[in-house]
MARTIRO-287342 format. One line per 5 residues: number of its first residue (from 1); their letters; for each residue y, z, x of C-alpha. Coordinates in pm, 1 decimal, decimal comma. Example, Ala and Ser with C-alpha at 12.3 -4.5 7.8 and 13.67 -1.06 7.14 Angstrom:
1	AS	-450,0:780,0:1230,0  -106,0:714,0:1367,0
This chain:
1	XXXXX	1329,7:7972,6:2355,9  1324,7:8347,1:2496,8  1087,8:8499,7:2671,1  1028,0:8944,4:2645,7  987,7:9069,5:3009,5
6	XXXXX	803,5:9351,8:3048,4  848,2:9518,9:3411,4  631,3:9784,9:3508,4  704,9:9974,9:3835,8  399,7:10130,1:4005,1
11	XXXXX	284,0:10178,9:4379,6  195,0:9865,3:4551,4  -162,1:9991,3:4640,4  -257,6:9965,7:4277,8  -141,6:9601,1:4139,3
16	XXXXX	-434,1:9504,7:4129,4  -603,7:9801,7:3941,7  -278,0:9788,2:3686,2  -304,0:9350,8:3653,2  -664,9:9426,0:3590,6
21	XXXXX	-617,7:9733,6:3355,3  -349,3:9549,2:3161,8  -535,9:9227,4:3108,9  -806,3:9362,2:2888,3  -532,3:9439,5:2646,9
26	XXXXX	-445,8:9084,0:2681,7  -144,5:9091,5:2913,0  -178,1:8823,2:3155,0  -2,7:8638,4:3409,9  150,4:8946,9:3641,6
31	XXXXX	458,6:8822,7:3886,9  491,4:9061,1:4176,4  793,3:9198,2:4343,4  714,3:9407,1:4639,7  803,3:9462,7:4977,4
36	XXXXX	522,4:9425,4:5179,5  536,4:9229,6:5510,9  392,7:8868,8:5558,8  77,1:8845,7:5712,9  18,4:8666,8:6051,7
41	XXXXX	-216,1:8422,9:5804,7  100,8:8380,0:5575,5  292,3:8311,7:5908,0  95,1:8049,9:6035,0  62,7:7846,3:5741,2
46	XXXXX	480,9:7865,9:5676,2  660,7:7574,8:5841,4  995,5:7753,5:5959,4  1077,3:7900,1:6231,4  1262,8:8185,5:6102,7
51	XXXXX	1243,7:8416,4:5859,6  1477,6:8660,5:5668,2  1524,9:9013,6:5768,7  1266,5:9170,5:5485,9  1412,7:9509,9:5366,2
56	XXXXX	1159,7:9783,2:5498,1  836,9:9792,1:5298,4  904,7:10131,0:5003,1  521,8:10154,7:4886,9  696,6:10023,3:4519,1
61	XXXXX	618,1:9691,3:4327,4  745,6:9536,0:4014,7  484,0:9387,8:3747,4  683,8:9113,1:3530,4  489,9:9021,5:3223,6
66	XXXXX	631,9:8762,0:3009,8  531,0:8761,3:2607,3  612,5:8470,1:2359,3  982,3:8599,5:2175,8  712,3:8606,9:1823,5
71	XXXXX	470,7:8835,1:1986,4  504,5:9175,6:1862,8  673,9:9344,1:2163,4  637,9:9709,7:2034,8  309,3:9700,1:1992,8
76	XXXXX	224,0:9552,7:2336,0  437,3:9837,5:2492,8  269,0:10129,9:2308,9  -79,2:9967,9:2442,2  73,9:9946,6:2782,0
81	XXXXX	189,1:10274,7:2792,0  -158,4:10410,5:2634,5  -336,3:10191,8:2931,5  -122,3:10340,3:3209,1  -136,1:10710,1:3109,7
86	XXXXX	-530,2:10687,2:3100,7  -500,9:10538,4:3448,6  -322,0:10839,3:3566,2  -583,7:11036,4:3479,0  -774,4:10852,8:3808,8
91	XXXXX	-485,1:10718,1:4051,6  -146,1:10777,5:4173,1  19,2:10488,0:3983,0  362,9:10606,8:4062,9  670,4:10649,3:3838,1
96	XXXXX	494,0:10412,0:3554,1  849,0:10312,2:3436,4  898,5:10038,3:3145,8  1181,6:9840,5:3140,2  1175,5:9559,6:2842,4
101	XXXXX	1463,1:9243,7:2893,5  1471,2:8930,0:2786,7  1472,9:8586,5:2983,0  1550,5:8227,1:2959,0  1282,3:7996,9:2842,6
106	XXXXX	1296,2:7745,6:3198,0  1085,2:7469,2:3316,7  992,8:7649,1:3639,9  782,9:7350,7:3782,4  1040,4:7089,6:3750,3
111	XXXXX	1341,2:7297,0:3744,7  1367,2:7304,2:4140,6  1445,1:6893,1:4146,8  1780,1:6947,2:4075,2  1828,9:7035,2:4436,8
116	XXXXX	1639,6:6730,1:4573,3  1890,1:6419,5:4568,7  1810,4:6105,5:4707,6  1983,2:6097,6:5103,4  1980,7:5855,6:5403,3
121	XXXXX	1852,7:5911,6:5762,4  2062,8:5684,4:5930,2  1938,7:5378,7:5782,0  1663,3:5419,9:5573,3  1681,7:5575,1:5177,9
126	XXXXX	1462,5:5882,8:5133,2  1446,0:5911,0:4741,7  1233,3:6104,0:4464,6  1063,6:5927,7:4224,6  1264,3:6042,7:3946,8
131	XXXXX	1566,1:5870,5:4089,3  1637,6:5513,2:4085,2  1754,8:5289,2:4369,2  2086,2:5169,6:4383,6  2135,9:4772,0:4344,3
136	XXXXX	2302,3:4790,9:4755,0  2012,8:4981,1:4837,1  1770,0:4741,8:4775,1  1759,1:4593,2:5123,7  1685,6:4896,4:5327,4
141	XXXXX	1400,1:5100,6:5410,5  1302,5:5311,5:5144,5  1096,9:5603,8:5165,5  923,8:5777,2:4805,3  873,9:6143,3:4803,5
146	XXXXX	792,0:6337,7:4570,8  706,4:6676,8:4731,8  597,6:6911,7:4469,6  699,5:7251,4:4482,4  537,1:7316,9:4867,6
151	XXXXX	574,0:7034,3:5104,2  913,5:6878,3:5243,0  1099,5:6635,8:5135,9  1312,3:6547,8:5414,2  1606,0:6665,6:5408,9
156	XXXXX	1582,1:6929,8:5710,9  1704,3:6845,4:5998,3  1366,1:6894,5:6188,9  1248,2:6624,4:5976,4  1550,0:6387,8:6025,9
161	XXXXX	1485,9:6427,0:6400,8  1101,4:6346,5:6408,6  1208,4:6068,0:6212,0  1431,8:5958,5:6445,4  1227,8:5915,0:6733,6
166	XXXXX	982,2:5766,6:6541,2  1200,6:5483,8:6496,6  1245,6:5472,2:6843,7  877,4:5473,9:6986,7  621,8:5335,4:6685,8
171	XXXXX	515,4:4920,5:6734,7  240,4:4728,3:6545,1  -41,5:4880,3:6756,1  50,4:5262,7:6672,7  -193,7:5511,7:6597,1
176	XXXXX	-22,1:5784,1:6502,7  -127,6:6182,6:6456,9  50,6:6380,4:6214,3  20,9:6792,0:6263,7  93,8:6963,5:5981,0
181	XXXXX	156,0:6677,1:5740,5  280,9:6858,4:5435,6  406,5:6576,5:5222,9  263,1:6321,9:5491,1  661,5:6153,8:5448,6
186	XXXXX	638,0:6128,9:5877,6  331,8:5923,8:5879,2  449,1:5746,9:5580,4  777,4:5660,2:5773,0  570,5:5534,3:6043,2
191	XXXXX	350,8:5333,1:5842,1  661,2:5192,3:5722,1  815,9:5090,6:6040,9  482,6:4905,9:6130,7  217,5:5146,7:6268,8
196	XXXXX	-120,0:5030,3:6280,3  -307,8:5359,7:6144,1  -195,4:5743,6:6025,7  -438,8:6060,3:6032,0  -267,1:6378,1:5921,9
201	XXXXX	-358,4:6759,4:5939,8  -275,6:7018,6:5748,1  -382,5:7391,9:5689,5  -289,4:7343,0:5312,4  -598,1:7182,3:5051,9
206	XXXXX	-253,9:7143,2:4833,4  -165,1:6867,6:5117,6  -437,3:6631,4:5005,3  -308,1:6557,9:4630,1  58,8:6549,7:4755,6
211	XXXXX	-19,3:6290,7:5061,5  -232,6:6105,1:4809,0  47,9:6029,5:4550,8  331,6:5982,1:4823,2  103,9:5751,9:4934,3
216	XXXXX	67,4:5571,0:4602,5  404,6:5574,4:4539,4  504,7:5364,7:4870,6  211,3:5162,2:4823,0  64,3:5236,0:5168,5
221	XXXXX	-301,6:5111,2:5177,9  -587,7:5409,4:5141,2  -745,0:5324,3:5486,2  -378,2:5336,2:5656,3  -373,3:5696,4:5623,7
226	XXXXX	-635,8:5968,9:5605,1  -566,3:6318,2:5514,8  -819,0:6645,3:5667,1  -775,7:6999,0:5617,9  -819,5:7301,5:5902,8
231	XXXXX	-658,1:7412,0:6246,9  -670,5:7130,0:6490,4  -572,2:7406,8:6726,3  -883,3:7598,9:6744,6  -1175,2:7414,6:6508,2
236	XXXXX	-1365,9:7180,0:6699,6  -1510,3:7033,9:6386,6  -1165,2:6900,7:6305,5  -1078,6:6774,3:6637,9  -1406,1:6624,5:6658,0
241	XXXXX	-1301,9:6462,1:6309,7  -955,5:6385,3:6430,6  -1128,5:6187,7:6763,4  -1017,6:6171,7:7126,2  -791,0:5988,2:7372,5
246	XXXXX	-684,9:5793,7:7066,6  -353,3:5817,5:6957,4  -16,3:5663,2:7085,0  191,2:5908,9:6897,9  132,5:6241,5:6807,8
251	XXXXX	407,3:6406,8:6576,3  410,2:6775,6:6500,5  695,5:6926,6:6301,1  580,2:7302,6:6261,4  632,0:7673,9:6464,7
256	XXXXX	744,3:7682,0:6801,9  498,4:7982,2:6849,0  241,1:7742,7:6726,0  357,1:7403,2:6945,7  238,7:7635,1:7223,2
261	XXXXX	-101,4:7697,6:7198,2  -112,6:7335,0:7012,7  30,7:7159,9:7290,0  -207,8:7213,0:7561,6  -534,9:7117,8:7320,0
266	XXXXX	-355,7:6816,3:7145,1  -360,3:6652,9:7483,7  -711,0:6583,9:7413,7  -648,1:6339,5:7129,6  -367,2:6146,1:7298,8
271	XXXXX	-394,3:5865,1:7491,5  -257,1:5771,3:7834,5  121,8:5718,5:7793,4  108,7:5865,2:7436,9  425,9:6035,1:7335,1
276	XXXXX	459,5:6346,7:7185,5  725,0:6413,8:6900,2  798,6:6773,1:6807,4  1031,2:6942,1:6586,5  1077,8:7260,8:6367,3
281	XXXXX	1210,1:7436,5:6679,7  1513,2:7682,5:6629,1  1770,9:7655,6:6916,5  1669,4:7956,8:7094,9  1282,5:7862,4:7099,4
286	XXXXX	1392,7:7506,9:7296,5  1332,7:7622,2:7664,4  965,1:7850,7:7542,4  880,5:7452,9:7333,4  988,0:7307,0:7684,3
291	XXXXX	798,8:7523,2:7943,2  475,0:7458,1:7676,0  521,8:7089,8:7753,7  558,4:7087,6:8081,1  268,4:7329,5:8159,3
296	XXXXX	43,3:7118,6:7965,9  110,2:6846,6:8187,0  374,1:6640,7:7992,9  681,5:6470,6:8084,0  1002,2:6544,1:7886,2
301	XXXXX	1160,5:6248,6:7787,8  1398,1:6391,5:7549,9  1559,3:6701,2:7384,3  1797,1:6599,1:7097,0  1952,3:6827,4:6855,4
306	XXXXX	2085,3:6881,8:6491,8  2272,7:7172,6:6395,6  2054,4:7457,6:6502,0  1753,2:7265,5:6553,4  1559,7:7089,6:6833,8
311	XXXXX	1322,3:6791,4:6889,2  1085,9:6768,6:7218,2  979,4:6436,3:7262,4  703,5:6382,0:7594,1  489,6:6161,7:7733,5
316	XX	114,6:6164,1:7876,2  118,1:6023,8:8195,6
C-alpha cells in the first residue's frame, strides 16, 4: 500500500498554530522536520555521550502529513491551501509551499528489528524474543531483550563493558542499583549471575512497561527487581525511595557530564566496600569520569576500554 505525503514548509514558530489549523479540516498526525537545537531537558534524558554536529537552526520546518492512497488527495490540498492563506491573513507562516509525493506503506514500529540480531558478550547469548536459540546455545547464559523502539539492547559497547564487570564483582548476597535502567538488561544480567535483589532508575515512565516484559520474558521473579521513575541525582523523594548505605553494586551506564554530579550523591546509597560500575563514557571524557571518582572519595579499581569507549569501575572504602 502507498501512502500521499503532503509536506508543508512554514516557519518553525508556527507548527503548532498550522498542526492545529490543519486538524480541523481533518489532517492529523503532523511529522516535523526542523532544525532547532536539543534542549538541556532532551540532553539529559539521551543516553550518549555525543551527539551529531546539527546544521545551524534556519527558522524553517517541514509538516509531513500522510493520507490513505483512496483519500481524495486534491481535495485535501485545495482545503489546505484555503486553511493556510486565511492564516496569512494573521501570521508570518513563511513560504507556505506544497509539495505532494508518495511513500511506501512500512511497518515503522517493527521495522527497526531488522538491525537487532541476537550477539554474545563473551559468554553469555543476548537475544530478542523474536529469535530462536540455537540447539549449541542451549547451555549458556541467555539474556531476553526485547527493547522497544527507546531502550538498549546491548549491543554498545558501554553496555558490553558494564556487563563485564558485573560478571566479575556480583555473588549471591548482591544488591545491586541500576541508574538509568532503560531496558533494565544490566540488572537483569545480574539477577542472572546470582544477585540477591535489583532496583533500577530511570527518567523515562516508558522504562516501566519495557523492564516489566524483559522481566517476564527471563522469568526473573517481580520482587527481584523494582522499577521507579525521577532523578536520583537531585529528588530526595527518590533517593529516599531508593534507601541508603544499601547496595553492594551500583551500575550507571549514562552521560559523563551526568556521572559527575551523580557520583558524589550516589555515595549515599552504597555501602562500605560497594563498587561502582560506570560506562557510557566517550574516550576523551575518561580522565573528567576519573577526577569525579576520586573527588567523591572513591578508589579506582579499574579503567577498561572498547573501541572508543570507557568503563570506571571504584570502590567505597
Amino acid at each position: 500500500m502507498k501512502w500521499n505525503k503532503i509536506t508543508l514548509e512554514i516557519r518553525e514558530e508556527v507548527e503548532d498554530i498550522v498542526i492545529s489549523t490543519l486538524a480541523d479540516i481533518g489532517l492529523e498526525g503532523a511529522e516535523i522536520q526542523d532544525k532547532q537545537p536539543l534542549s538541556e531537558q532532551d540532553k539529559k534524558q539521551m543516553f550518549v555521550d555525543i551527539l551529531p554536529d546539527m546544521p545551524e537552526d534556519d527558522g524553517v520546518a517541514y509538516l509531513n502529513f500522510y493520507l490513505d492512497e483512496d483519500e481524495d488527495v486534491n481535495a485535501m490540498l485545495e482545503k489546505v491551501k484555503a486553511e493556510l492563506e486565511e492564516l496569512r491573513m494573521f501570521v508570518d507562516i513563511g513560504s507556505g509551499m506544497i509539495t505532494l509525493s508518495q511513500t511506501e506503506d512500512k511497518d515503522w514500529i517493527n521495522n527497526w528489528k531488522q538491525y537487532f540480531k541476537q550477539f554474545y558478550v563473551d559468554d553469555i547469548l543476548i537475544i530478542p524474543s523474536w529469535e530462536e536459540v540455537k540447539e549449541e546455545d542451549k547451555d549458556r547464559m541467555i539474556i531476553h531483550i526485547d527493547p522497544g523502539t527507546a531502550f538498549g539492547t546491548g549491543m554498545h559497547e558501554t553496555t558490553q563493558l558494564c556487563i563485564r564487570q558485573l560478571k566479575k564483582y556480583v555473588t549471591s548476597e548482591t544488591e545491586l542499583l541500576d541508574v538509568g535502567t532503560g531496558s533494565g538488561i544490566l540488572s537483569i544480567v545480574a539477577l542472572k549471575l546470582g544477585a540477591k535483589h535489583a532496583v533500577g532508575t530511570d527518567l523515562d515512565p516508558c522504562a516501566v512497561p519495557a523492564v516489566e516484559e524483559n522481566k517476564e520474558a527471563n522469568e526473573i521473579p517481580v520482587e527481584a527487581f523494582d522499577m521507579m521513575i525521577g532523578n536520583i541525582i537531585d529528588d530526595k523523594e527518590v533517593q529516599d525511595k531508593v534507601g541508603y548505605e544499601k547496595y553492594d553494586i551500583v551500575v550507571a551506564n549514562i552521560l559523563a557530564d551526568v556521572l559527575v554530579p551523580l557520583t558524589p550523591v550516589i555515595l549515599n546509597q552504597m555501602k562500605k566496600g560497594g563498587i561502582y560500575i560506570t560506562s557510557g563514557i566517550i574516550d576523551d571524557k575518561e580522565e573528567t569520569v576519573v577526577n569525579a571518582v576520586k573527588a567523591a572519595g572513591l578508589e579506582v579499581l579499574e579503567v577498561t576500554h572498547q573501541g572508543e569507549w570507557v568503563s570506571v569501575t571504584a570502590r567505597k572504602n
